[in-house]
C-alpha positions in Angstrom: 23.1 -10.7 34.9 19.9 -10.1 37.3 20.2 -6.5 36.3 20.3 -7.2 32.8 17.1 -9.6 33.3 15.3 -6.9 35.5 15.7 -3.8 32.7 14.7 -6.1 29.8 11.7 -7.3 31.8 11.2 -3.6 32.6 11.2 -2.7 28.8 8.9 -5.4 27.7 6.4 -4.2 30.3 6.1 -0.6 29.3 6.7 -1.0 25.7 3.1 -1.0 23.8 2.4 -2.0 20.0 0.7 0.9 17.7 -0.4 0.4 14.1 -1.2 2.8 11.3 -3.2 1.3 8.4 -3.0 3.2 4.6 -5.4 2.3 1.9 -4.0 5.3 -0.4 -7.5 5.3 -3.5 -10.6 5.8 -3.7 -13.4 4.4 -6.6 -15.5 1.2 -6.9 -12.5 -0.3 -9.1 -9.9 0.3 -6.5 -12.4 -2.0 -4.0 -9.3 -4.2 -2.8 -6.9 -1.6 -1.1 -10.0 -0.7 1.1 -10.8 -4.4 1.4 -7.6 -5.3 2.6 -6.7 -2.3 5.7 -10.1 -3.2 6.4 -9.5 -6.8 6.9 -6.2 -6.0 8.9 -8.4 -4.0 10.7 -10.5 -6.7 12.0 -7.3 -8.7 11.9 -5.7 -6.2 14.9 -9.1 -6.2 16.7 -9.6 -10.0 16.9 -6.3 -10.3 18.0 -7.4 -7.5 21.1 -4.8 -4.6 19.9 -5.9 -1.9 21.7 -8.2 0.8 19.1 -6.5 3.4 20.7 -3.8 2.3 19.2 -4.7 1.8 15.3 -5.0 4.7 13.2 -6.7 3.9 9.7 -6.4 6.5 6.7 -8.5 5.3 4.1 -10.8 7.4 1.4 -13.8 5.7 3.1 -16.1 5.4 -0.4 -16.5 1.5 -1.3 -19.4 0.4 1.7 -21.8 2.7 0.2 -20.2 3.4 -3.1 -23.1 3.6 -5.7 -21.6 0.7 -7.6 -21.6 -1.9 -4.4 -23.9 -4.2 -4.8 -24.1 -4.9 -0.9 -24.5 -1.3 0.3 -22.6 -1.0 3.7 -20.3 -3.7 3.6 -17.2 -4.7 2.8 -15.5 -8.0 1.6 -12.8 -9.8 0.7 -13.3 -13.1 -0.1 -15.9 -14.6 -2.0 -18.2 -17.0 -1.5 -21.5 -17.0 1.0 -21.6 -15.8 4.4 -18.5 -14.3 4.2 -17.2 -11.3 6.8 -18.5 -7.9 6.7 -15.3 -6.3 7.2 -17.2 -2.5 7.1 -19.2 -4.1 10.9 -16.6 -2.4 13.4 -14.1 -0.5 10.7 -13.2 3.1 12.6 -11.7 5.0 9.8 -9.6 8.0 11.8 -8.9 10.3 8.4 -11.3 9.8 5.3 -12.6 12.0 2.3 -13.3 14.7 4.5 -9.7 15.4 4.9 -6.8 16.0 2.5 -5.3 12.7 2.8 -1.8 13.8 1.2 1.8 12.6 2.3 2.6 15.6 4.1 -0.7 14.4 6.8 0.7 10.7 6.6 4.4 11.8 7.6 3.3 13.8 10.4 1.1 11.1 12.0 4.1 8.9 12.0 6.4 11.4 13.5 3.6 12.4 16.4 3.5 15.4 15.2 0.0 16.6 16.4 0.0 20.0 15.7 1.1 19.7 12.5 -2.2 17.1 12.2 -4.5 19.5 13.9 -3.1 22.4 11.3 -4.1 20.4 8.4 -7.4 18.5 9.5 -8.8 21.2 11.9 -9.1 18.4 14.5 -8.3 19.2 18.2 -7.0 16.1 19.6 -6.1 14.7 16.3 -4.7 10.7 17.1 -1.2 10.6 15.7 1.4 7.7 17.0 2.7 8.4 20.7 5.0 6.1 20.9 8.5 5.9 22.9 12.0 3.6 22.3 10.4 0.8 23.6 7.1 0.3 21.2 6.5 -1.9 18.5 5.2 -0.4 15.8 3.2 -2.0 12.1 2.5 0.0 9.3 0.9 -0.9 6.4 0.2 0.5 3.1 -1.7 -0.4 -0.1 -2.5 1.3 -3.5 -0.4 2.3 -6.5 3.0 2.7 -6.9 5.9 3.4 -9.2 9.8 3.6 -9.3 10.4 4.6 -5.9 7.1 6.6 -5.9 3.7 5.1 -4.3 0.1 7.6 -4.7 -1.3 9.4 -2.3 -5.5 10.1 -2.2 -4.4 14.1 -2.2 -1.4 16.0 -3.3 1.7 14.8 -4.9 3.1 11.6 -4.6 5.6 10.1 -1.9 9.0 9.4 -2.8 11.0 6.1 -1.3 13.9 8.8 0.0 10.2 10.4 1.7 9.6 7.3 3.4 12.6 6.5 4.2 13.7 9.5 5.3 10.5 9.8 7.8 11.5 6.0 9.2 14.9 7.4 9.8 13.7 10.5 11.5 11.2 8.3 13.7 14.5 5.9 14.7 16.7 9.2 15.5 13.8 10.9 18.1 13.6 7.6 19.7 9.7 7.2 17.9 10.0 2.7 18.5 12.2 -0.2 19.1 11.4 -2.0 16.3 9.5 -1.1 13.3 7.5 -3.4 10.8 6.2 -2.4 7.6 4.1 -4.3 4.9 3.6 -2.4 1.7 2.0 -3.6 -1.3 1.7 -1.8 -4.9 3.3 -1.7 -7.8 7.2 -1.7 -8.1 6.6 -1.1 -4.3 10.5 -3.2 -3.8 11.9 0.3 -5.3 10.2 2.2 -2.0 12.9 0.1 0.2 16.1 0.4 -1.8 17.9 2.8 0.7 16.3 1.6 4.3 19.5 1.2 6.2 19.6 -2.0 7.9 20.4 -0.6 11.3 17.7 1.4 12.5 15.6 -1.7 13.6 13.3 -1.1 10.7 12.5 -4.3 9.0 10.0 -3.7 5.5 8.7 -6.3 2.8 7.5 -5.0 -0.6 4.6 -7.1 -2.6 7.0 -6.7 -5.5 10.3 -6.2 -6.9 11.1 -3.0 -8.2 9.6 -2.7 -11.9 7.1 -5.1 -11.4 3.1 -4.7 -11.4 1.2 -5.8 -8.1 -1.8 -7.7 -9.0 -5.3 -8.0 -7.9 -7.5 -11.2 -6.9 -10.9 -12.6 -6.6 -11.7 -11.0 -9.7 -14.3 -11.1 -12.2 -15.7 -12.8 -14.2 -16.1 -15.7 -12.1 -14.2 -15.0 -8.9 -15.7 -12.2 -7.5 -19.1 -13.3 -6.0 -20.8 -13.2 -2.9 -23.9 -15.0 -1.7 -24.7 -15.4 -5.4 -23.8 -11.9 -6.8 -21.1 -10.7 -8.7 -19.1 -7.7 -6.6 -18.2 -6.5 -10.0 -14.1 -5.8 -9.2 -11.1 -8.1 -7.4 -12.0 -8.5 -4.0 -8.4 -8.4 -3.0 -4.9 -8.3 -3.7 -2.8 -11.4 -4.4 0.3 -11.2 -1.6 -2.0 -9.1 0.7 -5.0 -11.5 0.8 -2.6 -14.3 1.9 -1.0 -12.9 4.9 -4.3 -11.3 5.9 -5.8 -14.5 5.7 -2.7 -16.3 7.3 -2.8 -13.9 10.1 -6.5 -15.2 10.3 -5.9 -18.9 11.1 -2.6 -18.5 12.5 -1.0 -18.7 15.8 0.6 -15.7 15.8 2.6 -16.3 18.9 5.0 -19.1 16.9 3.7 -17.9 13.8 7.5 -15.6 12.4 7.8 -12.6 9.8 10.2 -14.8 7.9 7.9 -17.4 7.6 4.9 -15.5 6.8 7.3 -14.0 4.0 8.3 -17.3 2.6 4.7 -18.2 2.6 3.3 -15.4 0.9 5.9 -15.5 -1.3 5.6 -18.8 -2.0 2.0 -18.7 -2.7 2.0 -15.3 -4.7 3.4 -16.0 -8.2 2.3 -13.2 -10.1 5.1 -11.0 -8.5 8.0 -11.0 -6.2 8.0 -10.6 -3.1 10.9 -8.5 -1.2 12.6 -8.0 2.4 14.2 -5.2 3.4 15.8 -3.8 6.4 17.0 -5.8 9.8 16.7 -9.2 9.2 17.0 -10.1 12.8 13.1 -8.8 13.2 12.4 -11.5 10.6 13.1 -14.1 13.1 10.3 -12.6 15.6 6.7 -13.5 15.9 4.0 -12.0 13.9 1.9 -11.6 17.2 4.5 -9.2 18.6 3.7 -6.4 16.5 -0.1 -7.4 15.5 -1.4 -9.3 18.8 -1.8 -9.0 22.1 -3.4 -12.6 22.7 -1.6 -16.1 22.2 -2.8 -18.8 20.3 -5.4 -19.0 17.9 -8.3 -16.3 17.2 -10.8 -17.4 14.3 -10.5 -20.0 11.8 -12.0 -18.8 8.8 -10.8 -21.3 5.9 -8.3 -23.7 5.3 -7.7 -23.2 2.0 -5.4 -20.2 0.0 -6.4 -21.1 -3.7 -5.3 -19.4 -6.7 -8.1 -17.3 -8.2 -8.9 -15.0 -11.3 -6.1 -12.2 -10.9 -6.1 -8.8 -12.7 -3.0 -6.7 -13.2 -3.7 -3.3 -10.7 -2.9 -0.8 -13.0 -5.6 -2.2 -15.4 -8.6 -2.7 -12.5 -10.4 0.6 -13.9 -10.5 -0.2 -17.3 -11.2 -3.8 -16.9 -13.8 -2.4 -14.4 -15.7 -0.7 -16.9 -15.7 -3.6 -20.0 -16.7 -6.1 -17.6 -19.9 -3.7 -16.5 -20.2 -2.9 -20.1 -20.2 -6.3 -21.3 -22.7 -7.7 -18.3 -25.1 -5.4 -17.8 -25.1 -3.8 -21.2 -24.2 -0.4 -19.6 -24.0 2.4 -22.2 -22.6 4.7 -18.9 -20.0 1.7 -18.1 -18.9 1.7 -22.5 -18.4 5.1 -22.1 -16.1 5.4 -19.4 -14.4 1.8 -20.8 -13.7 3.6 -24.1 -12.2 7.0 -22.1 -9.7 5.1 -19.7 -8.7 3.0 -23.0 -7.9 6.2 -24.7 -6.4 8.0 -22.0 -4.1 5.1 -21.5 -3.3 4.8 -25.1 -2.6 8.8 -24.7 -0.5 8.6 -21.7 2.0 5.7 -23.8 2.0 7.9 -26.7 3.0 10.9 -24.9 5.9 8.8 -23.0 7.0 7.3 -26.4 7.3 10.9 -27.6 9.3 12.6 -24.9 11.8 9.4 -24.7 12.2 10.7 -28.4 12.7 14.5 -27.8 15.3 13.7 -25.3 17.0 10.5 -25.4 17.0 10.3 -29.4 14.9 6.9 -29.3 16.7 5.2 -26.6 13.8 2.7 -26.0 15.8 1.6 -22.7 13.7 4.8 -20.5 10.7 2.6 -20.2 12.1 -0.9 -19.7 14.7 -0.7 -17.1 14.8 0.0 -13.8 18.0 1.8 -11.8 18.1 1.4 -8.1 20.4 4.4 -8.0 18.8 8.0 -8.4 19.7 11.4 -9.4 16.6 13.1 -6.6 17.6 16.7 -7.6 16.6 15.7 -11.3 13.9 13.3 -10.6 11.7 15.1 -7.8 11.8 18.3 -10.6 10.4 16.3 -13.4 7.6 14.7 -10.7 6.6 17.9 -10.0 6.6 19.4 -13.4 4.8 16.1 -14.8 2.1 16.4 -11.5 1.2 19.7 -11.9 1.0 19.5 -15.4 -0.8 16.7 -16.0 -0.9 14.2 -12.6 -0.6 10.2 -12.3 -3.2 8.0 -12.5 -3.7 4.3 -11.7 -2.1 3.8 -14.9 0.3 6.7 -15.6 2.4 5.8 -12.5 4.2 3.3 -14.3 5.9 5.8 -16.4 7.3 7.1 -13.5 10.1 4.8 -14.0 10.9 6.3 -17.1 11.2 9.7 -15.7 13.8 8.2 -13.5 15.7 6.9 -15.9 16.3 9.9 -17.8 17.2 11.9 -15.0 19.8 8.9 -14.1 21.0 8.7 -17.9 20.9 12.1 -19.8 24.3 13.8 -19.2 22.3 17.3 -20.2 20.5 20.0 -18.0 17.3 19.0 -15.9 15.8 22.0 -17.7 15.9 20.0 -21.0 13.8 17.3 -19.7 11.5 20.2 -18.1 11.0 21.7 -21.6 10.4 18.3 -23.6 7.3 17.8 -21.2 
């Protein structure tokens, strides 16, 4: 038994707590992904996680984006004096860099060379982390079935992600390993984690569901009297992050802050995936290296003007159009409105060539997949045309296809 105490001891002292933060967009209408792995940011710092120890990949274009009304900062909540989240924000990867999954996997894995091949940096910071380290990862931007958007390159698959978690569990990479992820149909990303690899992962949605946006225009977007112009935030993201604020994250559990979050975010719903024994930990394991409180920033979680995140460019542009009378802004409203309108028709169409009108392509959702089929139709649909905020949702109905025509991937191929 004394043995047993002294090893477990031993572990806790030389196991260290790593975290790699994902905003995956970029543009001024997009604001809330940056927002939020900013705010986590200042969430891991206040609670003294060592900087050494973060790694943030994030476009880097909102503080001084031409459209930011505040130039060098960053919010995400409104109202006056509110935190500059940009004061202190160390972005290790950022436009400069090709910020595609094949970088994103390789930090994870440690893989530095790989890292230093694709960024030309020498000492590139990548996770070094052994069987004993708690690791958080978090990710925000756009998603669809089993697919989330990368800044760069193609998109990343769930089997990807999962697959790299795996790999990370099988080279001995942590001991356990948290992971918040929040986009659209982001609860397909997590259909195959096993639950055995001490991997425990929520989603901000179920599978087939959109994430949505918060502190939005018109009326919920401004700071010390001025309207930002786009949400501020995400809905499930801007609890927790706020949460995690006030919090004592030494009592403070992941199940709790799930039930919370969940409870509070009714626009979607919330997932777990994964070991559920994690759940039962504190959120100051993986996030703090302090106990007891930190800040206390607000009291109150209220629910606010919310836009749907694959419509935050287009709504964007109308509500500049409409304010400001911006003949730029009715422009670009009337472009994304037609591309949209385009990228429905086009889907409408191609359900037709191949499925003979079976309408069921773009409603349902399968969990199971046929990947030989469906990563050929991502590529051929990527390289022929690419996602956008609002395309991705149509990934679904590549998906189904693939799981439901009983022809030749090369039919689907030829229809596009």
């Amino acid at each position: 038994m004394r043995v047993s105490f002294f090893v477990l001891l031993l572990a806790i002292a030389s196991a260290s707590k790593w975290a790699v933060l994902f905003a995956g967009s970029y543009g001024i209408f997009n604001y809330r992904h940056q927002s939020d792995v900013a705010h986590m940011y200042a969430v891991l710092r206040d609670h003294e996680f060592n900087p050494d120890h973060i790694i943030t990949i994030m476009y880097g274009d909102m503080a001084y984006n031409r459209f930011n009304p505040f130039p060098g900062t960053i919010f995400n909540h409104p109202g006056n004096n509110q935190r500059n989240y940009q004061d202190g924000l160390v972005i290790d990867y950022d436009q400069n860099y090709n910020l595609t999954k094949e970088l994103y996997m390789s930090i994870l894995l440690g893989d530095s060379g790989s890292v230093r091949n694709m960024t030309g940096i020498e000492n590139p910071k990548v996770l070094k982390t052994n069987k004993d380290d708690h690791i958080f990862l978090y990710y925000i931007d756009h998603g669809g079935d089993n697919v989330i958007y990368m800044p760069h390159g193609r998109v990343m698959t769930g089997w990807e992600l999962v697959q790299t978690i795996q790999t990370m569990y099988d080279e001995g990479k942590y001991g356990k390993l948290v992971y918040y992820l929040e986009a659209c149909e982001s609860g397909s990303m997590w259909e195959t984690l096993p639950k055995n690899i001490s991997a425990y992962a929520l989603s901000s949605t179920l599978p087939g569901e959109d994430s949505w946006g918060t502190f939005c225009p018109p009326d919920d977007d401004v700071v010390d009297g001025v309207h930002i112009g786009t949400c501020l935030g995400e809905v499930w993201s801007c609890f927790w992050l706020e949460q995690d604020d006030a919090a004592d994250l030494s009592t403070l559990t992941l199940q709790k802050q799930f039930d919370d979050a969940k409870d509070f975010t009714t626009t979607s719903h919330p997932l777990q995936f994964g070991d559920m024994e994690i759940a039962q930990e504190p959120v100051g394991d993986y996030i703090s290296e302090v106990a007891g409180r930190r800040r206390f920033l607000r009291s109150e979680n209220r629910r606010v003007e919310q836009w749907d995140s694959r419509l935050n460019d287009l709504l964007f542009w109308k509500n500049r159009a409409l304010d400001a009378n911006d003949r730029e802004a009715y422009a670009k409203y009337m472009e994304i409105a037609e591309r949209n309108l385009n990228v429905d028709r086009y889907f409408k169409q191609l359900v037709r060539k191949v499925m003979k009108n079976d309408d069921t392509m773009l409603k349902l959702h399968f969990a199971e997949k046929n990947w030989p089929c469906y990563n050929a139709v991502l590529e051929k649909y990527q390289s022929t045309y690419g996602f956008n905020d609002y395309s991705m949702k149509y990934a679904r109905t590549l998906a189904n296809m693939c799981t439901l025509y009983k022809g030749d991937v090369q039919d689907i191929i030829n229809a596009m």
